[in-house]
PyMOL Python script that loads the backbone (N, CA, C, O; Angstrom):
from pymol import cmd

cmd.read_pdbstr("""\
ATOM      1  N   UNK A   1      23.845 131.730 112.706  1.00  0.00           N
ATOM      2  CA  UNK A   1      23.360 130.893 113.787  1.00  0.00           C
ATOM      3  C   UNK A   1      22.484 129.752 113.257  1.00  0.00           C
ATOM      4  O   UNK A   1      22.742 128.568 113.476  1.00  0.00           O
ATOM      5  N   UNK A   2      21.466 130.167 112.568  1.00  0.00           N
ATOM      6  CA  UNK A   2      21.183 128.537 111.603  1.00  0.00           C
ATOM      7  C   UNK A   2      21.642 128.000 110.848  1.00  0.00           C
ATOM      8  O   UNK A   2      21.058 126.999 110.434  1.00  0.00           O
ATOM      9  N   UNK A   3      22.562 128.272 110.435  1.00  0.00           N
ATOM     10  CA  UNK A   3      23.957 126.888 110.077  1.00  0.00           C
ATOM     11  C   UNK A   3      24.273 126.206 110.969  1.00  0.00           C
ATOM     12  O   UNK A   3      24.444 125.064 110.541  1.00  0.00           O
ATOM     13  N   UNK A   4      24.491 126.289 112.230  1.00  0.00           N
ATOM     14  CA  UNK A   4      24.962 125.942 112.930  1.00  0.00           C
ATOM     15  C   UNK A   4      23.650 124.687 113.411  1.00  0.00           C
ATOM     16  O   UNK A   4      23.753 123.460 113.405  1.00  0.00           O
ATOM     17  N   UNK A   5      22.410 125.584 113.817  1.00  0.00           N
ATOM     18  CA  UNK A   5      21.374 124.503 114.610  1.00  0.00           C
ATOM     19  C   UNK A   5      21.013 123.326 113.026  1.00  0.00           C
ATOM     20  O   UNK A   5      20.598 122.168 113.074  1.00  0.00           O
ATOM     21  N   UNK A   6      21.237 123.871 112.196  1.00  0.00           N
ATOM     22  CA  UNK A   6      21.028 123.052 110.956  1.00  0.00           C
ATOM     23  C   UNK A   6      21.974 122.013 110.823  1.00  0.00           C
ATOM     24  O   UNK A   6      21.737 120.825 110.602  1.00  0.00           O
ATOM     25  N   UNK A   7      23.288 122.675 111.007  1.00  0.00           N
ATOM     26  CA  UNK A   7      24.524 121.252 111.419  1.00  0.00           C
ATOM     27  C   UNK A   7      24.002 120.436 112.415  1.00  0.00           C
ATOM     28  O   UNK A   7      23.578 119.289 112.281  1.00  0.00           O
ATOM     29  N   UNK A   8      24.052 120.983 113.237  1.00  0.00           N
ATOM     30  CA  UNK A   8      23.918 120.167 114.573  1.00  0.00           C
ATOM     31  C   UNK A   8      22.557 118.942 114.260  1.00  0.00           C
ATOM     32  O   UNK A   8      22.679 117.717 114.252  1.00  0.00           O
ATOM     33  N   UNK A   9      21.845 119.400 114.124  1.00  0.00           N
ATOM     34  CA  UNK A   9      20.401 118.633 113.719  1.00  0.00           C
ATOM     35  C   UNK A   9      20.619 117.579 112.782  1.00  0.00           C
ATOM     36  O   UNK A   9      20.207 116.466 113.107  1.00  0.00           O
ATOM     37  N   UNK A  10      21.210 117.723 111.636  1.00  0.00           N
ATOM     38  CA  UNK A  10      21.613 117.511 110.288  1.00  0.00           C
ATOM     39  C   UNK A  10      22.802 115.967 110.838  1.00  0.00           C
ATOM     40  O   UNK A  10      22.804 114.917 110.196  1.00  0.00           O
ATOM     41  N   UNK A  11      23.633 116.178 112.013  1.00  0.00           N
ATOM     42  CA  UNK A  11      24.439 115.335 112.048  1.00  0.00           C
ATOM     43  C   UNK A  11      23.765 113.895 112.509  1.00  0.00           C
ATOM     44  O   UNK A  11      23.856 113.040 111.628  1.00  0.00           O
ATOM     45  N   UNK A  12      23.012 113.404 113.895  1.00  0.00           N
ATOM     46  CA  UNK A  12      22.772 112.425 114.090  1.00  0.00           C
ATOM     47  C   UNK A  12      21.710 111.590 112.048  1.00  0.00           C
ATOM     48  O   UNK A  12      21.684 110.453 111.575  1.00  0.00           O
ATOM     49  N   UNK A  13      21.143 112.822 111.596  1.00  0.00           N
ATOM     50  CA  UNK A  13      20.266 112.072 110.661  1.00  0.00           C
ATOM     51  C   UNK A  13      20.985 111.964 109.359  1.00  0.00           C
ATOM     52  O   UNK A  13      20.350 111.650 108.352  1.00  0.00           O
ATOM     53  N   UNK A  14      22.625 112.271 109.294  1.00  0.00           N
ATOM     54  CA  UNK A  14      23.538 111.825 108.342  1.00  0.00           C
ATOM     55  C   UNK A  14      24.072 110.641 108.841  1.00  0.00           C
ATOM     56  O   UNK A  14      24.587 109.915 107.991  1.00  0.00           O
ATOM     57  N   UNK A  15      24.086 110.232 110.051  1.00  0.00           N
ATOM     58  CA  UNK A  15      24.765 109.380 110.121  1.00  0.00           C
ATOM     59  C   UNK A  15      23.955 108.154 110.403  1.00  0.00           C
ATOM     60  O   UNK A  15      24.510 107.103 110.725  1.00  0.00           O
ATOM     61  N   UNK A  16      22.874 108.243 110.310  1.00  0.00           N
ATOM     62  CA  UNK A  16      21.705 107.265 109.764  1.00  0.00           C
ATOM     63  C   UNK A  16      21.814 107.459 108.591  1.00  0.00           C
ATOM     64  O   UNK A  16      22.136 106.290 108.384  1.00  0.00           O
ATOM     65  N   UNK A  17      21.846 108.072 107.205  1.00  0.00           N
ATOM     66  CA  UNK A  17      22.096 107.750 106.112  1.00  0.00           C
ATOM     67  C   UNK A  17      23.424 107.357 105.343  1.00  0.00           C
ATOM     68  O   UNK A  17      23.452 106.977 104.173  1.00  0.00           O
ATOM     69  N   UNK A  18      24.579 107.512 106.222  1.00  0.00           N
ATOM     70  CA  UNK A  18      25.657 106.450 105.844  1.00  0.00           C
ATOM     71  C   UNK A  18      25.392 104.972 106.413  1.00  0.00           C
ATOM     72  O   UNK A  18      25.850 103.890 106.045  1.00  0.00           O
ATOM     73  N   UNK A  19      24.541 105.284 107.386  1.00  0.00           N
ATOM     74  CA  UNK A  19      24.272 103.448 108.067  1.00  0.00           C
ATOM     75  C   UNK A  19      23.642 102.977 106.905  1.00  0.00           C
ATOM     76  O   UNK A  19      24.061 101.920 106.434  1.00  0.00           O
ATOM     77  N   UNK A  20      22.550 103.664 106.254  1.00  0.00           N
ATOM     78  CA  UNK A  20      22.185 102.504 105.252  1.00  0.00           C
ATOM     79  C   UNK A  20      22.448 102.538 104.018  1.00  0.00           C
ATOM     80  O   UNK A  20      21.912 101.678 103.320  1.00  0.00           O
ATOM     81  N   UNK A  21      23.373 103.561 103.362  1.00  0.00           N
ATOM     82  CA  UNK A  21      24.139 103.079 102.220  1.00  0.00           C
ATOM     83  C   UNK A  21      25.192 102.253 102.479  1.00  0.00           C
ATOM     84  O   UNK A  21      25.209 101.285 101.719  1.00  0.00           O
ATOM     85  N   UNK A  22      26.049 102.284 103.252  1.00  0.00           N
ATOM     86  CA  UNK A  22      26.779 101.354 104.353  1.00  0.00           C
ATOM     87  C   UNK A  22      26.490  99.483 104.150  1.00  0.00           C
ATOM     88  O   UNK A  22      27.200  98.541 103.800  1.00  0.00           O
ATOM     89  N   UNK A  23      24.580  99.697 104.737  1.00  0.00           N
ATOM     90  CA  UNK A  23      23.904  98.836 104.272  1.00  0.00           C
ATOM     91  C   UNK A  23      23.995  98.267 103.180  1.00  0.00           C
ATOM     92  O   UNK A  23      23.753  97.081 103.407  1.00  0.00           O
ATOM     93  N   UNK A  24      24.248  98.441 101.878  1.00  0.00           N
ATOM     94  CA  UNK A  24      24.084  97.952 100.856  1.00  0.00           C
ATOM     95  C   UNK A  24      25.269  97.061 100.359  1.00  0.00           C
ATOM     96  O   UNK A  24      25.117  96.248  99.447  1.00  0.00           O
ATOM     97  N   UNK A  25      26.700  97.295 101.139  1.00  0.00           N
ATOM     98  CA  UNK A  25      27.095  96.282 101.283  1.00  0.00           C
ATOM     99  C   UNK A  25      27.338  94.899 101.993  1.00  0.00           C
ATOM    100  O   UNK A  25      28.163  93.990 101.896  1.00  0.00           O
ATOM    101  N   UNK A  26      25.944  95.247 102.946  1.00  0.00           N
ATOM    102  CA  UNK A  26      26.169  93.762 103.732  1.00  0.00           C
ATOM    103  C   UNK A  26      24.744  93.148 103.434  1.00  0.00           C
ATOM    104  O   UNK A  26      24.427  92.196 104.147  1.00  0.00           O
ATOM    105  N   UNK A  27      23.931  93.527 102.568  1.00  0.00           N
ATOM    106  CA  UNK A  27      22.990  92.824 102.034  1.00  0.00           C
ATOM    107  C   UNK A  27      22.724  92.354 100.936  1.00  0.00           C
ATOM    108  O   UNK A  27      23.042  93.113 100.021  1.00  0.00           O
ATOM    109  N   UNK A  28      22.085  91.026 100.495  1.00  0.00           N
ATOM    110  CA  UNK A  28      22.183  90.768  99.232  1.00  0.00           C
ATOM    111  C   UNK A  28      21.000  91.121  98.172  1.00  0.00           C
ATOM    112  O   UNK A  28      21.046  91.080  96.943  1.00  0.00           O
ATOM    113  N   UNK A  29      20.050  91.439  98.934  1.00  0.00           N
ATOM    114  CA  UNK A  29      18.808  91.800  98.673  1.00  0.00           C
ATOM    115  C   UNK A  29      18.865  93.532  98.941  1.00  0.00           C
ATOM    116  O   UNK A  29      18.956  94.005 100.074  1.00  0.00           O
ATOM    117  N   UNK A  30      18.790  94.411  97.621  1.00  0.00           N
ATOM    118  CA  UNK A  30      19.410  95.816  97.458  1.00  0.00           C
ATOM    119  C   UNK A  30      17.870  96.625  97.705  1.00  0.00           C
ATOM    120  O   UNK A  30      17.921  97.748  98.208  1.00  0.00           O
ATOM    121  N   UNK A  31      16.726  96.133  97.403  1.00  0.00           N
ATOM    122  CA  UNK A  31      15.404  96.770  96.931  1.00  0.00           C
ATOM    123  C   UNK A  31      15.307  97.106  98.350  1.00  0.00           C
ATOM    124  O   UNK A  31      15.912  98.166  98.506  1.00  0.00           O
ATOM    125  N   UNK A  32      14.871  96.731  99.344  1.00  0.00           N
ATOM    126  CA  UNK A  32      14.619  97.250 100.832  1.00  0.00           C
ATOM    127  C   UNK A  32      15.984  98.671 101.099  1.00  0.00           C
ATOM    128  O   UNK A  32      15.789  99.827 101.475  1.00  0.00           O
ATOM    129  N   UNK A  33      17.467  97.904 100.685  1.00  0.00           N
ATOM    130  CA  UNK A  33      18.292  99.213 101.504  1.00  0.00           C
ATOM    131  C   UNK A  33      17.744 100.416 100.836  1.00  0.00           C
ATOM    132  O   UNK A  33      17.536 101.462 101.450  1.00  0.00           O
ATOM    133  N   UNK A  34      17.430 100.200  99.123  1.00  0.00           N
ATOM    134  CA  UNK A  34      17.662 101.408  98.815  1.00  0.00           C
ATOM    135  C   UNK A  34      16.088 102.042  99.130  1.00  0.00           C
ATOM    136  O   UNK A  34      16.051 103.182  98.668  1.00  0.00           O
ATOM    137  N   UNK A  35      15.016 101.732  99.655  1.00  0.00           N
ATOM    138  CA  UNK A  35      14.010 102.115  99.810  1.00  0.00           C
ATOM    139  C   UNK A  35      14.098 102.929 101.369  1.00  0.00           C
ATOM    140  O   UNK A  35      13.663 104.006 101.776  1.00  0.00           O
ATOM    141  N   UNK A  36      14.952 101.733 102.035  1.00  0.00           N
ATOM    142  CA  UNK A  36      15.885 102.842 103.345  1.00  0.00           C
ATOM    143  C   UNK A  36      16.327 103.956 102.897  1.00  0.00           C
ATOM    144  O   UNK A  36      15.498 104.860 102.997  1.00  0.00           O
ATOM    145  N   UNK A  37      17.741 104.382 102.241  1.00  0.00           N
ATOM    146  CA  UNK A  37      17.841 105.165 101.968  1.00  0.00           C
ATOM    147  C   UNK A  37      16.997 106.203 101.346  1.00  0.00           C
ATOM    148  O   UNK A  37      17.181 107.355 101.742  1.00  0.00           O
ATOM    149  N   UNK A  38      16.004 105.970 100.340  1.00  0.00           N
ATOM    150  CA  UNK A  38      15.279 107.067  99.763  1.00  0.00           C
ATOM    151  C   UNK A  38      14.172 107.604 100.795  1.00  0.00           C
ATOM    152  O   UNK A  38      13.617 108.690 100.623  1.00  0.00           O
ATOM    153  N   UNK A  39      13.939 106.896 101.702  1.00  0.00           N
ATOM    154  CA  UNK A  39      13.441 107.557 103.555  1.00  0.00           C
ATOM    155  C   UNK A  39      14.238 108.373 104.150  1.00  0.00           C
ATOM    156  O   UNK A  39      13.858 109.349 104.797  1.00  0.00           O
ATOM    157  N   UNK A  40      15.348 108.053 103.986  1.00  0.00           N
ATOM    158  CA  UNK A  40      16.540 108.980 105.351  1.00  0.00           C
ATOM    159  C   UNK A  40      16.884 109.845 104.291  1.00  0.00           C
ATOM    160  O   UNK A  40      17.755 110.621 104.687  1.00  0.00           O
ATOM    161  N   UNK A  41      16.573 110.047 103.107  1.00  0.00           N
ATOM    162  CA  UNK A  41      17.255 111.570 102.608  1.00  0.00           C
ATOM    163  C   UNK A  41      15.823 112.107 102.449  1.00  0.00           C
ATOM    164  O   UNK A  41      15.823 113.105 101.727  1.00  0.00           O
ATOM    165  N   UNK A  42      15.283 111.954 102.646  1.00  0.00           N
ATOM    166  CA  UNK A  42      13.757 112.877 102.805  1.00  0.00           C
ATOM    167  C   UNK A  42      14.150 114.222 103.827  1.00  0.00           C
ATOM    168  O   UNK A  42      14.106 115.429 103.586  1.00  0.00           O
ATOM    169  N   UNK A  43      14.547 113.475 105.060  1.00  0.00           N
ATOM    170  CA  UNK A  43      14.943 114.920 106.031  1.00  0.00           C
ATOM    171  C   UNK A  43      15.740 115.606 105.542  1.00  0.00           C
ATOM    172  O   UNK A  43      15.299 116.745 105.701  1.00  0.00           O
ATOM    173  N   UNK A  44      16.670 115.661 105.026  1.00  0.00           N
ATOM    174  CA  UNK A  44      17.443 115.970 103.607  1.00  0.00           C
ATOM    175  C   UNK A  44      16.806 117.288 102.765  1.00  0.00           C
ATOM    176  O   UNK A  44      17.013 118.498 102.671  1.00  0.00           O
ATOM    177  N   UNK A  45      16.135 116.534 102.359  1.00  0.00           N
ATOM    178  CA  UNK A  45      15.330 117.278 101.083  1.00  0.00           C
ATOM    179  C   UNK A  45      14.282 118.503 101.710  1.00  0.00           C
ATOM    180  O   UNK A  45      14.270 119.655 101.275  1.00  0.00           O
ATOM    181  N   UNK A  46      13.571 118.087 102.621  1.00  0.00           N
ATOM    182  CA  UNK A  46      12.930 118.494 103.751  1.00  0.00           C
ATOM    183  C   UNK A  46      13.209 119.675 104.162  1.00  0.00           C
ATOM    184  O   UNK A  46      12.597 120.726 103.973  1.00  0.00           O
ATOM    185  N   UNK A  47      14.851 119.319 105.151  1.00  0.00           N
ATOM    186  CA  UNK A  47      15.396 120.628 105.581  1.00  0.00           C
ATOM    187  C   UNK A  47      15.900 121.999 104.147  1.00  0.00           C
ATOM    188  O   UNK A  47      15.893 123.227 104.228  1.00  0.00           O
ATOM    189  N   UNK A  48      16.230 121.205 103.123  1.00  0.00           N
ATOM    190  CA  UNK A  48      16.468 121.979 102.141  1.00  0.00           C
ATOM    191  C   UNK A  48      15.319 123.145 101.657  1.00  0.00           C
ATOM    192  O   UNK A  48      15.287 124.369 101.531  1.00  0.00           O
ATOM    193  N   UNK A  49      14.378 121.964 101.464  1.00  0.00           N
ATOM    194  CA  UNK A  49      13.121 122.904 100.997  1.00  0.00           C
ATOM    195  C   UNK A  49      12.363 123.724 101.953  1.00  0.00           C
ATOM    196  O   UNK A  49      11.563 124.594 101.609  1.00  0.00           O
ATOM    197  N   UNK A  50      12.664 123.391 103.256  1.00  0.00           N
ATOM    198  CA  UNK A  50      11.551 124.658 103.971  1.00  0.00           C
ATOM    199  C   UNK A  50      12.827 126.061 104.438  1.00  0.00           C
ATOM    200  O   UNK A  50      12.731 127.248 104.750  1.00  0.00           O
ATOM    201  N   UNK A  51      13.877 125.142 104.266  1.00  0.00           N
ATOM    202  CA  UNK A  51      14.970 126.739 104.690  1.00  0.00           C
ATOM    203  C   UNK A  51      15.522 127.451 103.387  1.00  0.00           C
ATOM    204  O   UNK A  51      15.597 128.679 103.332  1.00  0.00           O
ATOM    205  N   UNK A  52      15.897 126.649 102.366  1.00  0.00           N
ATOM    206  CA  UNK A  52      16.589 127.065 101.255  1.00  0.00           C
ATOM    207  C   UNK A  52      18.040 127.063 100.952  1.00  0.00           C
ATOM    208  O   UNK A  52      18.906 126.612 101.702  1.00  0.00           O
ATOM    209  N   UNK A  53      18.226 127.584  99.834  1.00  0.00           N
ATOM    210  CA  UNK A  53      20.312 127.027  99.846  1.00  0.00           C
ATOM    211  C   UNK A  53      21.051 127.874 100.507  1.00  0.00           C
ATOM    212  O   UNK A  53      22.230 127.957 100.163  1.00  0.00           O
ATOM    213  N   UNK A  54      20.479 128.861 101.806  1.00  0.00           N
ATOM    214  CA  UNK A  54      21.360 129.145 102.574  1.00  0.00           C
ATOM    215  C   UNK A  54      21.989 127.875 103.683  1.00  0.00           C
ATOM    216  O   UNK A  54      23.033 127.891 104.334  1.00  0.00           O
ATOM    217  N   UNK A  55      20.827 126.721 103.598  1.00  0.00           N
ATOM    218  CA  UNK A  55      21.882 125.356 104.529  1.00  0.00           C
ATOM    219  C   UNK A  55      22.510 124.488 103.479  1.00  0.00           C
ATOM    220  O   UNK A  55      22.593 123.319 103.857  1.00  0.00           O
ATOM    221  N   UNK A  56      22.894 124.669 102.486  1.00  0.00           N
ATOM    222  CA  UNK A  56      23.475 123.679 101.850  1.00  0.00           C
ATOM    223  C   UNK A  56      25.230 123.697 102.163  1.00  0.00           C
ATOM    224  O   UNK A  56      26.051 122.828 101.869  1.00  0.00           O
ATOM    225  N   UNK A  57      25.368 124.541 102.612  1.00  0.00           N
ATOM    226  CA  UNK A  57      27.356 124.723 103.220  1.00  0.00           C
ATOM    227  C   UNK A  57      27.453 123.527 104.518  1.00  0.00           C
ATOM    228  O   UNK A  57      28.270 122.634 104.744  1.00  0.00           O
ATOM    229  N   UNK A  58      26.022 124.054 105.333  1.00  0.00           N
ATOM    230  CA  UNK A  58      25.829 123.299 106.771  1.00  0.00           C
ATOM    231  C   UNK A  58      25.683 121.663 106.662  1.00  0.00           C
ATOM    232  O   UNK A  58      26.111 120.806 107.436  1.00  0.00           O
ATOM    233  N   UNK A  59      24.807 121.491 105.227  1.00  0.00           N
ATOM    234  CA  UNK A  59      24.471 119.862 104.945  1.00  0.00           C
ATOM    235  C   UNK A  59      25.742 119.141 104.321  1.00  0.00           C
ATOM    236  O   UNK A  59      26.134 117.982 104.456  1.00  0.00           O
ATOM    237  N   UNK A  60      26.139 119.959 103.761  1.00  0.00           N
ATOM    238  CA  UNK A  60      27.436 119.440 102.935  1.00  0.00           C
ATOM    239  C   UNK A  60      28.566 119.290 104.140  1.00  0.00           C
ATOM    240  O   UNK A  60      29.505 118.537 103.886  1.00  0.00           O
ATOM    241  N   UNK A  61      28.551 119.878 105.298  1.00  0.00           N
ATOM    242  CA  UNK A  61      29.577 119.879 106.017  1.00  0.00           C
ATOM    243  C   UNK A  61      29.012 119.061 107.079  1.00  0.00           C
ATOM    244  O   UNK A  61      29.944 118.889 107.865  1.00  0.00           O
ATOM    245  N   UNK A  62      27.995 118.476 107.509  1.00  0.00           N
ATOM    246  CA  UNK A  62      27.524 117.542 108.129  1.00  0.00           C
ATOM    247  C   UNK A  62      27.810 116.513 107.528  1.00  0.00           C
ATOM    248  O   UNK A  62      28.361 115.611 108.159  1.00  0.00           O
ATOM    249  N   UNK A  63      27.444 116.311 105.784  1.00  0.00           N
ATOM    250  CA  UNK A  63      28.104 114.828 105.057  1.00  0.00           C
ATOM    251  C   UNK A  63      29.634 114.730 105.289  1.00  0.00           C
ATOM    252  O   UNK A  63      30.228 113.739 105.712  1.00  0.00           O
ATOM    253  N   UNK A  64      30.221 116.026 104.910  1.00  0.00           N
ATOM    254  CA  UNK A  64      31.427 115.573 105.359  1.00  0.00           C
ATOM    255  C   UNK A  64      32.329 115.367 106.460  1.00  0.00           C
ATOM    256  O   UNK A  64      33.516 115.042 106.443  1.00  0.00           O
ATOM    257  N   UNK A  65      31.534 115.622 107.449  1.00  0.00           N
ATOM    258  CA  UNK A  65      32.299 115.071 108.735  1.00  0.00           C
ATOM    259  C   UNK A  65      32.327 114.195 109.207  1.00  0.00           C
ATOM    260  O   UNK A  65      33.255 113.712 109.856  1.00  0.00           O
ATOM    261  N   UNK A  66      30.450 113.426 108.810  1.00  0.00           N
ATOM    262  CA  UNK A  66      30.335 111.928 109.204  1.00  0.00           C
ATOM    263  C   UNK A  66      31.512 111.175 108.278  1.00  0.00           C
ATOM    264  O   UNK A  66      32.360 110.462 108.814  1.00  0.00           O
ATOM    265  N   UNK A  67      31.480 111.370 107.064  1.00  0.00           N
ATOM    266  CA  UNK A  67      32.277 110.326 106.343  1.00  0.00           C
ATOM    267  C   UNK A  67      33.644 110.527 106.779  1.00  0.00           C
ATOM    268  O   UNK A  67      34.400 109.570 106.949  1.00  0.00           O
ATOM    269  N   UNK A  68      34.046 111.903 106.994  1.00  0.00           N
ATOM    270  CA  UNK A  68      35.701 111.673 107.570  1.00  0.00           C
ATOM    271  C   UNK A  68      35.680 110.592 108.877  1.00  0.00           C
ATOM    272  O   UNK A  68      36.148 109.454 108.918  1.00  0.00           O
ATOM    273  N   UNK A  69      35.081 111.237 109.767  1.00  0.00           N
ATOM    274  CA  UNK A  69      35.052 110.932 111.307  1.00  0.00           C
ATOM    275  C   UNK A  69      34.883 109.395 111.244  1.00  0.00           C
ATOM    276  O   UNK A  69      35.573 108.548 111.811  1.00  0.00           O
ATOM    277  N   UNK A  70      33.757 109.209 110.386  1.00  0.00           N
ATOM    278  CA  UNK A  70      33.765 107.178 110.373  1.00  0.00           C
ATOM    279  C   UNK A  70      35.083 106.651 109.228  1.00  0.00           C
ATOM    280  O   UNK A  70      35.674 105.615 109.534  1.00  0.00           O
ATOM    281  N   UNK A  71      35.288 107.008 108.599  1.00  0.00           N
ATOM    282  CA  UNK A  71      36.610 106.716 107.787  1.00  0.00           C
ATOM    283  C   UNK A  71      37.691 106.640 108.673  1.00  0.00           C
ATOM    284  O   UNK A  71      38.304 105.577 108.773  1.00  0.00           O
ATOM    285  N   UNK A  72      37.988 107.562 109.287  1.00  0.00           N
ATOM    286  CA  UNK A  72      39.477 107.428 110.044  1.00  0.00           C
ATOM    287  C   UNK A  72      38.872 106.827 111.088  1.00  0.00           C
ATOM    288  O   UNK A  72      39.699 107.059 111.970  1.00  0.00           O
ATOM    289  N   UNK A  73      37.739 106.029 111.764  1.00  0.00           N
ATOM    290  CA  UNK A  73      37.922 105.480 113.104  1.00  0.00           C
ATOM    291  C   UNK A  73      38.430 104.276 112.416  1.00  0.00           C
ATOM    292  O   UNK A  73      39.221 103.449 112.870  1.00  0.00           O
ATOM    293  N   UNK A  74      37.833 104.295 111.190  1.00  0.00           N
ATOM    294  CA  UNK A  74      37.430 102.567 110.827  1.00  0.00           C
ATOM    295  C   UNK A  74      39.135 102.159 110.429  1.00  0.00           C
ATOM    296  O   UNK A  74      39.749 101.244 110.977  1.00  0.00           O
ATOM    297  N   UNK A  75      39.863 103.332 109.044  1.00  0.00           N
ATOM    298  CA  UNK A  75      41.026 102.748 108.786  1.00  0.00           C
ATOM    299  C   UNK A  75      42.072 102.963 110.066  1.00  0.00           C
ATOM    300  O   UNK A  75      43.091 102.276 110.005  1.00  0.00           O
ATOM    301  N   UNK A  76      41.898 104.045 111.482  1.00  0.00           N
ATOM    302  CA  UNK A  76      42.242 104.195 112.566  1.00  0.00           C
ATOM    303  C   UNK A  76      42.646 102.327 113.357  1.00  0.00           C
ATOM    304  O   UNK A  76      43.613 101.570 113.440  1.00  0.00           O
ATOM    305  N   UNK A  77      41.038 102.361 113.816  1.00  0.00           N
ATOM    306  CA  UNK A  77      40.900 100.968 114.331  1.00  0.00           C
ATOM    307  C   UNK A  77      41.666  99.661 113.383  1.00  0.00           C
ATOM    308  O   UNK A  77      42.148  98.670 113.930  1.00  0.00           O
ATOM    309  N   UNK A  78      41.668  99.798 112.435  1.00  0.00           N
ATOM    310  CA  UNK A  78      42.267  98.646 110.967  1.00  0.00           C
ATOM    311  C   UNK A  78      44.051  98.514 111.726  1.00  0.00           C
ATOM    312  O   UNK A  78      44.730  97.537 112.043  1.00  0.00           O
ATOM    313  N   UNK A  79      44.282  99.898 111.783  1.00  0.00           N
ATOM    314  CA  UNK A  79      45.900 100.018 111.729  1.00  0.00           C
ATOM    315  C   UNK A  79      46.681  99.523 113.290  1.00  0.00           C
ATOM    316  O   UNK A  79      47.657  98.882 113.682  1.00  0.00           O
ATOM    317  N   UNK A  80      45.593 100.251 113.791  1.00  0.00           N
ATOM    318  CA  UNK A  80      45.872  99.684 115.503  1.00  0.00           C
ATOM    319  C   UNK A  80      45.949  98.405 115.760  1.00  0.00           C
ATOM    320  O   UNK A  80      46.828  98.040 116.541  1.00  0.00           O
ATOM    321  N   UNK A  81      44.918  97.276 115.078  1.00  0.00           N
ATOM    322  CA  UNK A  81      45.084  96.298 115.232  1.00  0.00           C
ATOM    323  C   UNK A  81      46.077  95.159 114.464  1.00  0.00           C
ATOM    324  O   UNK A  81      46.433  94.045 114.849  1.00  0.00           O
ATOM    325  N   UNK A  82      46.419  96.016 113.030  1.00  0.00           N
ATOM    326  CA  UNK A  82      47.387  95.230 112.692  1.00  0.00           C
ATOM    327  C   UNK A  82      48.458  95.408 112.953  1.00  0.00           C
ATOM    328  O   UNK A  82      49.329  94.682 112.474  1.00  0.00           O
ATOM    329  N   UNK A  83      48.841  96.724 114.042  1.00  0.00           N
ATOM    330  CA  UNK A  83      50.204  96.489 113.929  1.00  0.00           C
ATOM    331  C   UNK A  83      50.323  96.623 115.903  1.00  0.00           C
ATOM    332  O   UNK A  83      51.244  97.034 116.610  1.00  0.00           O
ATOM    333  N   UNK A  84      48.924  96.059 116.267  1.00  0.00           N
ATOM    334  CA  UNK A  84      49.228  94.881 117.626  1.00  0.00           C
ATOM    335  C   UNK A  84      49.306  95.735 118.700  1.00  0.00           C
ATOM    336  O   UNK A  84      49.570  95.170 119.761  1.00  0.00           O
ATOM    337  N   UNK A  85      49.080  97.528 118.769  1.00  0.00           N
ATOM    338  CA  UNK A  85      49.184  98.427 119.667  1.00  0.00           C
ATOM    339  C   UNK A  85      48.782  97.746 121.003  1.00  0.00           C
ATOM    340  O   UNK A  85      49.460  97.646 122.026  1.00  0.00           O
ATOM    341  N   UNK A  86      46.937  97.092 120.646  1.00  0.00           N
ATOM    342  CA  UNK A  86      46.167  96.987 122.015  1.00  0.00           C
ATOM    343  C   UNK A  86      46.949  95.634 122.814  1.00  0.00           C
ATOM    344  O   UNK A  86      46.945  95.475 124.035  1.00  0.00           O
ATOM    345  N   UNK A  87      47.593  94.739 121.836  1.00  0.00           N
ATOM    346  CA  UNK A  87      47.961  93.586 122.292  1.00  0.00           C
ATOM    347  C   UNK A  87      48.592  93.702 123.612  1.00  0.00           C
ATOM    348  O   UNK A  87      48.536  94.868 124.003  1.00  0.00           O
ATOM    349  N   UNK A  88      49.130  92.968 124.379  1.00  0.00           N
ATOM    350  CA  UNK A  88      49.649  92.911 125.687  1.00  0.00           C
ATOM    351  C   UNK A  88      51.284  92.065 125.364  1.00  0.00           C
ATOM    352  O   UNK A  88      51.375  90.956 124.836  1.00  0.00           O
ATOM    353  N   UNK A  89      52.411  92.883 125.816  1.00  0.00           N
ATOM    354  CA  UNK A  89      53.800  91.700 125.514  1.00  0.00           C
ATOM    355  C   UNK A  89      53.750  90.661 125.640  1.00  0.00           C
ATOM    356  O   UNK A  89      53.374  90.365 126.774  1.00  0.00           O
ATOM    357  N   UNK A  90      53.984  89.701 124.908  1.00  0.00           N
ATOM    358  CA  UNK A  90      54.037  88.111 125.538  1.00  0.00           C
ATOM    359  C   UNK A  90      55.141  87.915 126.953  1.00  0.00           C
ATOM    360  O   UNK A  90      56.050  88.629 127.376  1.00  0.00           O
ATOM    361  N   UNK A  91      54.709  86.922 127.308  1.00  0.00           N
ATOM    362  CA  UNK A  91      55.652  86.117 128.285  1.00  0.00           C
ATOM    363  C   UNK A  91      56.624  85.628 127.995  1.00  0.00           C
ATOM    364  O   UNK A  91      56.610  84.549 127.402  1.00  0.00           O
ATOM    365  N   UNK A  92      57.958  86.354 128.366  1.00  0.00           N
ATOM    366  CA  UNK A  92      59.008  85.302 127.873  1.00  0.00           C
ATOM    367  C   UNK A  92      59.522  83.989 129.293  1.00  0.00           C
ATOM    368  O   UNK A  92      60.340  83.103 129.047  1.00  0.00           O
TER     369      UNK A  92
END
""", "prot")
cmd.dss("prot")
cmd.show_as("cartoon", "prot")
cmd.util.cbc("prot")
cmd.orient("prot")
């Protein structure tokens, strides 16, 4: 059962830490993202150290769902639009 409240918890504050490694490619100035990032894995480290490596299955499976789940919307959304799904038929 605390795997679970540890997932659950664990997910909105992973997916603030793909936002700002994420970050680092749309900025040109790297010293601020990565000072972001070394903030948002604190809860990270945090949850690790006051529970122990019985949540590390739960954290690892929180990283990996954000990165699937935003991966396939993103190459999802990519494919939809190039191959014109949302478009509307033209007028002949």
């Amino acid at each position: 059962m605390t795997g679970l409240i540890v997932y659950l918890l664990l997910l909105p504050l992973t997916v603030w830490l793909l936002g700002s490694v994420l970050n680092l490619i749309d900025h040109e100035d790297r010293a601020p993202t990565l000072r972001r990032i070394v903030w948002r894995t604190l809860p990270f480290l945090g949850v690790a150290a006051l529970l122990g490596s019985p949540v590390a299955q739960p954290m690892l499976a929180a990283l990996i769902t954000v990165v699937v789940l935003h991966g396939s919307w993103y190459f999802g959304s990519r494919l939809v639009i190039r191959r014109g799904w949302l478009s509307e038929p033209g007028e002949d």
